[in-house]
C-alpha positions in Angstrom: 22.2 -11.0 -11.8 23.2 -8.3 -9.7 25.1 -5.0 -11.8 28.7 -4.4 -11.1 30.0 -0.9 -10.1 31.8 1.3 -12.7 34.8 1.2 -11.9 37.4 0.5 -14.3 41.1 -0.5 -14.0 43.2 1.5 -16.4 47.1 1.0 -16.8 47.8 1.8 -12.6 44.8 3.1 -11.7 41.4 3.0 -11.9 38.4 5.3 -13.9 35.2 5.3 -11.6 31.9 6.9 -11.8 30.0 8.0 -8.6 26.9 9.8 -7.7 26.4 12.4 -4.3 23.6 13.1 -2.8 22.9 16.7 -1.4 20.3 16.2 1.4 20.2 19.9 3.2 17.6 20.8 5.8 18.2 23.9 8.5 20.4 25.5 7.2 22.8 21.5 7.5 23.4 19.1 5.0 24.0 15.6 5.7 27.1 13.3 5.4 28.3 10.4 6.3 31.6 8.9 8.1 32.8 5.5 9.7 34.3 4.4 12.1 38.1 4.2 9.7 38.2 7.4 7.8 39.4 10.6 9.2 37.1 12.8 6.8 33.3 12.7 6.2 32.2 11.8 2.7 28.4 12.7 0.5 25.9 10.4 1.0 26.4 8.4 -2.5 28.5 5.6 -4.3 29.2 4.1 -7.5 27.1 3.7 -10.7 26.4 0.4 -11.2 26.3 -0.7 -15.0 23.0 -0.8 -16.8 21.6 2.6 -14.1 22.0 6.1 -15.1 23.3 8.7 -12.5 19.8 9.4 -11.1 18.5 5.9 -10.5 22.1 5.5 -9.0 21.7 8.8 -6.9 18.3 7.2 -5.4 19.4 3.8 -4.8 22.3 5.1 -2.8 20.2 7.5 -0.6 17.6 4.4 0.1 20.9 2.1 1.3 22.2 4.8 3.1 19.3 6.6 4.7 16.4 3.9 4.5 14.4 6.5 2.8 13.1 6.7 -0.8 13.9 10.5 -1.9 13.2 12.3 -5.1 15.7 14.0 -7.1 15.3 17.6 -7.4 18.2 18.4 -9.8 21.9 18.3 -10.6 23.8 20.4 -8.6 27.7 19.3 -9.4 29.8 17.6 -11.8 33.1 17.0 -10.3 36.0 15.3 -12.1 38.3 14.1 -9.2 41.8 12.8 -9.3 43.5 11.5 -6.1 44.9 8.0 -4.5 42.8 5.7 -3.4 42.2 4.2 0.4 40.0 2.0 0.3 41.5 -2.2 0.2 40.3 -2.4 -3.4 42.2 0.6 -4.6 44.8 1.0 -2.0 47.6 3.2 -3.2 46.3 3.7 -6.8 45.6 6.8 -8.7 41.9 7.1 -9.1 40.2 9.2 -11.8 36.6 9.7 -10.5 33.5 11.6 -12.5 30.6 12.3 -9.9 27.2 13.6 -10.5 26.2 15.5 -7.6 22.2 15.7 -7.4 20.3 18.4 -4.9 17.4 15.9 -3.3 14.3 16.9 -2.7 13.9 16.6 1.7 10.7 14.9 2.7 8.9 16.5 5.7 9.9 14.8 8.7 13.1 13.1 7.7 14.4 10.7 9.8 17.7 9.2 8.4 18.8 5.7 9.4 22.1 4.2 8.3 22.3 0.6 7.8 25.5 1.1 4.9 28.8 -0.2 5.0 31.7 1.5 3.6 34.1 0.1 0.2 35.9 -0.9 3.3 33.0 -3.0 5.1 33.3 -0.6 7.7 29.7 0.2 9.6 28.9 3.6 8.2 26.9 6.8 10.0 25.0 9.7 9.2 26.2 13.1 10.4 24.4 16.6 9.5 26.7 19.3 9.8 27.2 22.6 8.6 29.4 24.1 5.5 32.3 25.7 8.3 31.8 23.4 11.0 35.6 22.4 10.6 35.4 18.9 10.4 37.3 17.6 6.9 34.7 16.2 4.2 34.9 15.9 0.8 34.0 17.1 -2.0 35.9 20.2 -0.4 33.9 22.8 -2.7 30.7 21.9 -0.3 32.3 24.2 2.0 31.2 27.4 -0.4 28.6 26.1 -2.9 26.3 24.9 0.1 26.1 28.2 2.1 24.2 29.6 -0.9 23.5 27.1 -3.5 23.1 28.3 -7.0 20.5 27.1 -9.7 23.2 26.5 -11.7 25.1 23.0 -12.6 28.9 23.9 -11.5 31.8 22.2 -12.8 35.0 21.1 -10.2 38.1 19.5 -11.5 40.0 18.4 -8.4 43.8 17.5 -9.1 45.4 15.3 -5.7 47.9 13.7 -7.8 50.1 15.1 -11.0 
């Protein structure tokens, strides 16, 4: 029997847990986008029940990338509050707890995306760079990635009262 995500419908909204991967190589780190959103997004989804956060992180980055990677370490936790825009959630206040995990870059990576978005959407792989001035999220990428710290940083991220 296949696992359900975590996500949880509470009162209006909904509580979710996700995990990120952060896949860097020169000096880039990669993302993805498709073809619906206006913003790029981490490589990463939802826990499904049963999985910790690591075996989640893994599974994503093998859906996503078509490459089994390692984790090196948590990196992020990152408590998230904003409206949702996806069909499922559509216009509902989401409170989201990710797990960000540094992965550790096989020589000679070569990414392929064969993932679909919440949104069934056909999803792709972009590397870019903290400042290249495209919107992605989580926004704190843009300063933690240019020199990442050993340490596990905390983000609260309020998009809705």
């Amino acid at each position: 029997m296949e696992k359900s995500d975590i996500t949880i419908p509470v009162d209006n909204g909904f509580v979710s847990i996700r995990v990120g991967a952060i896949i860097m190589k020169d000096g880039k780190f990669l993302m993805v986008g498709n073809s619906h959103s206006e913003y790029l997004y981490s490589v990463g989804g939802r826990v499904k029940f049963g999985e910790s956060a690591e075996e989640a992180v893994a599974r994503e980055v093998l859906e996503e990338t078509g490459v089994q990677m390692e984790v090196e370490r948590l990196g992020f936790i990152h408590e998230n509050f904003f409206i949702g825009d996806v069909p499922k959630t559509m216009g509902k206040p989401i409170y989201e707890i990710s797990f960000y995990f540094y992965m550790k870059t096989p020589d000679g990576f070569c990414p392929e995306c064969n993932s679909f978005s919440e949104g069934d959407d056909k999803e792709h792989l972009v590397w870019i760079t903290p400042n290249c001035g495209k919107k992605y999220y989580p926004e704190f990428f843009i300063k933690e990635l240019v020199s990442p710290s050993d340490e596990i940083k905390h983000f609260v991220t309020r998009d809705f009262a």
